[in-house]
C-alpha positions, 0 to 999 in steps of 0.5 A: 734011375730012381723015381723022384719023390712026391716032393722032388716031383713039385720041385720039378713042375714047378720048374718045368712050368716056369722055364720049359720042358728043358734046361729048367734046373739052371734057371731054377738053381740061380732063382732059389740059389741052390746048385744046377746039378743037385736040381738035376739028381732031386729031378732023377731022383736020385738025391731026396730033396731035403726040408732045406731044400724044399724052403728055398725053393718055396720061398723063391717060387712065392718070390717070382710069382710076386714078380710075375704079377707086378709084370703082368700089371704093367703089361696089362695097364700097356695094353689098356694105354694101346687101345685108349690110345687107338680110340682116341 
């Protein structure tokens, strides 16, 4: 088995970070639309991601983040409602 690339690397944390340990490339592969089993050879390094590759995955995961953040807003402001509410 090859070593991943730098590049394949971040492709690969990324993924970790936002869907686990495990099972990340096909989570991964419907947010940024690419193909389970070529995250899986970018993730063994044995497929070089490529600039294509590398865009779709950027501009998914700036995508998501801004998703997260309005979710963690609307958590947030729930939270704040909790504890008015239960000083009230």
């Amino acid at each position: 088995m090859a070593k991943p690339s730098p590049r394949a690397a971040r492709v690969v944390a990324a993924g970790k970070l936002l869907y686990g340990d495990t099972r990340w490339q096909s989570p991964l592969a419907r947010l940024t639309g690419l193909s389970p089993a070529l995250l899986q050879k970018i993730g063994d390094g044995t497929r070089a991601i490529t600039d294509d590759v590398d865009r779709k995955v950027a501009k998914a995961l700036i995508t998501e983040a801004g998703r997260m953040r309005l979710t963690a807003d609307k958590v947030n402001e729930i939270a704040g409602r909790i504890l008015q509410s239960m000083e009230d």
